[in-house]
C-alpha positions as CSV (number, residue, x, y, z in Angstrom):
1,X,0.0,0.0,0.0
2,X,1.6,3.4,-0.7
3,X,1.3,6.2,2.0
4,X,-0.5,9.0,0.2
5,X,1.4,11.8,-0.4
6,X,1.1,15.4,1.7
7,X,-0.4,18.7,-0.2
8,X,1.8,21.3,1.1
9,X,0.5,24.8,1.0
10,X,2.4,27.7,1.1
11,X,0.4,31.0,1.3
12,X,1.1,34.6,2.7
13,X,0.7,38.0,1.6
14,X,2.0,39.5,-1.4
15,X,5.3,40.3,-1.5
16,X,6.7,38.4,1.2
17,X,8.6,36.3,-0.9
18,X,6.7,33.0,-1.6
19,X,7.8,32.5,-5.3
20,X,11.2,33.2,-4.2
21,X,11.2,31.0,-1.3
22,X,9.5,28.2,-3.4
23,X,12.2,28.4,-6.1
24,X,14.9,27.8,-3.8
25,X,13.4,24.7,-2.0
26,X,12.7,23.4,-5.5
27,X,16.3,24.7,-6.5
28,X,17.7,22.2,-3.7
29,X,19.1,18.8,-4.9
30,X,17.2,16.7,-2.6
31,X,14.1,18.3,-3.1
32,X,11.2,16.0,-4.1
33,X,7.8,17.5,-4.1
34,X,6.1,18.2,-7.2
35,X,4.9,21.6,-7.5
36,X,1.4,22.1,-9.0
37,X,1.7,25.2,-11.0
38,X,-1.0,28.2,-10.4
39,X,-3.3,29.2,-13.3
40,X,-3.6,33.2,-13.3
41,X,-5.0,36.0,-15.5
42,X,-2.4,38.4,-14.5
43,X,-0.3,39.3,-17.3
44,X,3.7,37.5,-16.9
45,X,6.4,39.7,-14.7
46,X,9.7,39.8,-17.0
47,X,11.2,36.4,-16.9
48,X,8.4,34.7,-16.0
49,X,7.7,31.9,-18.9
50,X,4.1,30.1,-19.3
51,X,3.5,26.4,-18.0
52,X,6.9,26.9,-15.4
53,X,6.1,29.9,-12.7
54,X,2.3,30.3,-14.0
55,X,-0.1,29.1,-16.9
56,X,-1.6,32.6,-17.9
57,X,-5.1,32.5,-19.1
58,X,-7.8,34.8,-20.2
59,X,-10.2,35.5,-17.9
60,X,-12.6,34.2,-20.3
61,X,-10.6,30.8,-20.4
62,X,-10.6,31.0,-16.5
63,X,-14.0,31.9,-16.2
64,X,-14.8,28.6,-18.0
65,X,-12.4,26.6,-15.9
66,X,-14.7,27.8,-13.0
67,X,-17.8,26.7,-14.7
68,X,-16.1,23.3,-15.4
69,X,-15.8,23.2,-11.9
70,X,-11.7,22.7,-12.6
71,X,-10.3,24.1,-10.0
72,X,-9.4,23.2,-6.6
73,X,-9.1,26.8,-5.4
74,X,-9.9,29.9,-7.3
75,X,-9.3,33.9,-6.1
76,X,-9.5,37.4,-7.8
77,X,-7.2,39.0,-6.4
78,X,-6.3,42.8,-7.2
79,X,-7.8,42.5,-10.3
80,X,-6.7,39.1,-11.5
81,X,-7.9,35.6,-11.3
82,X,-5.3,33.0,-9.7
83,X,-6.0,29.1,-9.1
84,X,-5.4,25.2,-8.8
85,X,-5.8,22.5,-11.0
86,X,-7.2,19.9,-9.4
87,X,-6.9,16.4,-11.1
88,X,-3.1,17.2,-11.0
89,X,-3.6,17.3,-7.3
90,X,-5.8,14.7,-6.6
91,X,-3.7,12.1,-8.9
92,X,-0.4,13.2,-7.3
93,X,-0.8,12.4,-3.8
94,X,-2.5,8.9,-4.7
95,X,0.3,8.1,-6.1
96,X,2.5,8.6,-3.1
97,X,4.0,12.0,-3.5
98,X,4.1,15.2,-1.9
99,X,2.4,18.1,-4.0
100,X,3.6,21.9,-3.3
101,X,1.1,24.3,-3.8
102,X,1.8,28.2,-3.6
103,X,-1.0,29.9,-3.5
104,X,-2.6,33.7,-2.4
105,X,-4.4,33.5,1.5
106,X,-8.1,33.4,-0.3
107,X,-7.0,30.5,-2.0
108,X,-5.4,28.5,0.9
109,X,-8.8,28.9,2.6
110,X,-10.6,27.0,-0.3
111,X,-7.9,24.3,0.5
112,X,-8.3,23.9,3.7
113,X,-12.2,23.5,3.1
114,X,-11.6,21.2,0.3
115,X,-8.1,19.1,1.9
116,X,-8.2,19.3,5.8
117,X,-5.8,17.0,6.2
118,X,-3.1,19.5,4.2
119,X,-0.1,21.0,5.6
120,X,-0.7,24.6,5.5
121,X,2.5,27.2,5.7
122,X,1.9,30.9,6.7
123,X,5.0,32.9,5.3
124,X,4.9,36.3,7.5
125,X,7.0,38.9,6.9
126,X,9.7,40.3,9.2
127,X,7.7,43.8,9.6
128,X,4.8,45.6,7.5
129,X,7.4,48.1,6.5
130,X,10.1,45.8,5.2
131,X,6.8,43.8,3.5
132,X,6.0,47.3,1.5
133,X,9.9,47.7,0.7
134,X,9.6,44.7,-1.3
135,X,6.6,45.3,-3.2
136,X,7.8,49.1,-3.8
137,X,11.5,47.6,-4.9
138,X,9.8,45.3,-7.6
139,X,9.2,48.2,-9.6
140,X,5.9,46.9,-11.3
141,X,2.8,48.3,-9.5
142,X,1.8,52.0,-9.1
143,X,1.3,53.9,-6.0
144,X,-2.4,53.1,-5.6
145,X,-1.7,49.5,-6.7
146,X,0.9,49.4,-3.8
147,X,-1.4,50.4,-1.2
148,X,-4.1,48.4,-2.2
149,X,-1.4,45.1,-1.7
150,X,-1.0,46.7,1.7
151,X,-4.7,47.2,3.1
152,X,-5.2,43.5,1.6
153,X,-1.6,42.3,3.5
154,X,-2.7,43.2,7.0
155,X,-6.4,41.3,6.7
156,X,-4.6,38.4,5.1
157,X,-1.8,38.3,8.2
158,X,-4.8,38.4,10.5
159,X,-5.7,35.5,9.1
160,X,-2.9,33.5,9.4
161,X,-5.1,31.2,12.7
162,X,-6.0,29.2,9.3
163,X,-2.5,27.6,9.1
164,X,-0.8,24.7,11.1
165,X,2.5,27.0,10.7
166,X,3.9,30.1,10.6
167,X,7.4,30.8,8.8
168,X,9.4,34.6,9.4
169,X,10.7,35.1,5.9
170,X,13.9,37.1,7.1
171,X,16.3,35.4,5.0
172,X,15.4,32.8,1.9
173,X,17.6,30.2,3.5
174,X,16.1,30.3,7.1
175,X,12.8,30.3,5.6
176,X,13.7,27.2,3.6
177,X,15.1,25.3,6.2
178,X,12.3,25.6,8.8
179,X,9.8,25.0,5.7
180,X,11.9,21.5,5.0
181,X,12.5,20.6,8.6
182,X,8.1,21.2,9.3
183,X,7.5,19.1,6.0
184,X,9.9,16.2,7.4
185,X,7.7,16.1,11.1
186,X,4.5,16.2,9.3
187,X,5.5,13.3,7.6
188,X,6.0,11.4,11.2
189,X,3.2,12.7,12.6
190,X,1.7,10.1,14.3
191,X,-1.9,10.3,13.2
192,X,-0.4,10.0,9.4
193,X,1.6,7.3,10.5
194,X,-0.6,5.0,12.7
195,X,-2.7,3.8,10.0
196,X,-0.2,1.9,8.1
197,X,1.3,0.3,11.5
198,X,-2.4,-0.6,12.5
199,X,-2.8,-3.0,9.1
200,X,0.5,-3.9,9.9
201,X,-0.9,-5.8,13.2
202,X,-4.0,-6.7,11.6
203,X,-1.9,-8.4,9.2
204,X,-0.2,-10.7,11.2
């Protein structure tokens, strides 16, 4: 029998640094999740390339995928539609492996509803100062844009009682670490584990 595989949920505001953060872990030689990429109507930051960081959509094309009921999570958020495939996640932890999903705070609430038994990661920033710093330094939104993504930041932070952890994101590396090491004890959690030992002793 194979142990089902975790759906690991990285969420926090934006800006903090979850794309960055996600990159690295997945950078990392013994990294083994399969990330499930986000579907979004936003149009593609420099660099970004379709079907690797997002698969960009119209919103009419979204809009169906929503109708289709498609999705495993779905958000508008500043404008834009983001969300989850989710056969890809469904057929992924069946199979034994662990799926990584980063996602906006809206979203990770549809998760939770949807996959209770998730791990769900909170990545905070160090301050709401050095949070705008980050958005400001990207050089993409305009004033207003900037402080909408602020006044949406501090309701998403008090929301963060939806997640089993919560991760400082004061250096990639530190984030990483603690994200690996809480991925690695969910794993031997002992309601995840007992199961398997319990047919065990049935078996025999």
């Amino acid at each position: 029998m194979v142990d089902k595989g975790l759906l690991i949920v990285l969420s926090g505001p934006s800006g903090v640094g979850k794309g960055t953060v996600r990159k690295e872990i997945f950078s990392q030689e013994n990294t083994s999740f399969e990330y499930s990429i986000s579907m979004t109507t936003r149009l593609p930051r420099t660099g970004e390339v379709d079907g690797v960081d997002y698969f960009f959509k119209t919103r009419q094309e979204f809009e169906d995928l929503i109708e289709q009921g498609k999705l495993l999570e779905y958000a508008e958020f500043v404008g834009n539609y983001y969300g989850t495939p989710v056969d890809y996640v469904r057929e992924t932890t069946d199979k034994g492996k662990d799926v990584f999903l980063e996602i906006e705070v809206e979203g990770a609430r549809q998760v939770r509803d949807k996959f209770p038994d998730g791990l769900f990661i909170f990545l905070s920033p160090p301050s709401l100062s050095e949070l705008k710093n980050r958005i400001v330094t990207r050089g993409t939104e305009t004033e207003e844009i900037i402080n909408n993504r602020m006044n949406v930041a501090r309701e998403e932070i008090e929301m963060m009682h939806l997640y089993d952890y919560v991760v400082e994101n004061d250096t990639v590396e530190n984030a990483c670490d603690k994200i690996k090491a809480i991925i690695v004890a969910e794993h031997c959690r002992r309601e995840r584990v007992e199961p398997k030992y319990k047919k065990m002793l049935e078996a025999n």
